[in-house]
N, C-alpha and C positions, 0 to 999 in steps of 0.2 A: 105605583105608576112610574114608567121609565120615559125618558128625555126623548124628544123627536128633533131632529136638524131634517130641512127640507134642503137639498141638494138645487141647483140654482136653474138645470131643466124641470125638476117635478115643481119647482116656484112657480114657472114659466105655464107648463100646462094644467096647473092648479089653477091661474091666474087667467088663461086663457076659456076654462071653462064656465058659458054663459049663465047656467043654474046654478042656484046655489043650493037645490037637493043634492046633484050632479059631485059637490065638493062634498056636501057630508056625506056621501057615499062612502066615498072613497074614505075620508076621515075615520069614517064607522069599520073599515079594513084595517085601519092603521093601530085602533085601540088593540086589537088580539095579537097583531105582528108586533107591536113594542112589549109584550107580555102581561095585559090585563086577564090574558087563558092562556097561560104557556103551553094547554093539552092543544090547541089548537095549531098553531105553528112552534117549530123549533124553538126554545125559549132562548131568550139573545143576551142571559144571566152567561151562557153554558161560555165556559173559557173557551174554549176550540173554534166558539161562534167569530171569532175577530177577523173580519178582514173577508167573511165569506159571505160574496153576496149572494141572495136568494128573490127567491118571486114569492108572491102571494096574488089569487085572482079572488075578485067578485064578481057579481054575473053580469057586469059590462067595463068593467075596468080590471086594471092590475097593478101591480108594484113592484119594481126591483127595489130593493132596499139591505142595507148593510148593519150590521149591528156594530156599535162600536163602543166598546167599554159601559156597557149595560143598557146605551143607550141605541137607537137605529136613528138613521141617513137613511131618508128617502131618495136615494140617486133617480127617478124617471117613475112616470104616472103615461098609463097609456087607458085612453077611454076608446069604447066600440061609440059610433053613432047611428 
């Protein structure tokens, strides 16, 4: 399991979001993008991954987030309503 930092907009709209299915949603995105399935997305082990951010969607939200020294920055959480 690798480290998560919530960046201080996806705090924001993590925080803003009324459901709390709604957050583990999203939450349940975030396990495979920190690398609990590296097949899944780019694994955020890989050295080259520093500094470059990426997206990840589920089927009503998304994530930009950063990998940073093994760990990922969720910089921004965007939900469909």
């Amino acid at each position: 399991m690798h480290g998560l930092v919530m960046g201080d907009l996806a705090t924001e709209v993590m925080a803003g979001l009324s459901d709390d299915d709604a957050r583990d949603e999203v939450m349940d995105l975030v396990g495979p993008v920190r690398g609990d399935r590296p097949d899944a997305f780019p694994d955020v082990r890989d050295p080259g991954a520093i500094e470059e951010v990426r997206e990840a969607f589920g089927p009503f939200y998304w994530l930009h987030y950063q990998p940073r020294d093994g760990a990922i920055e969720v910089r921004d959480v965007g939900w469909l309503h």
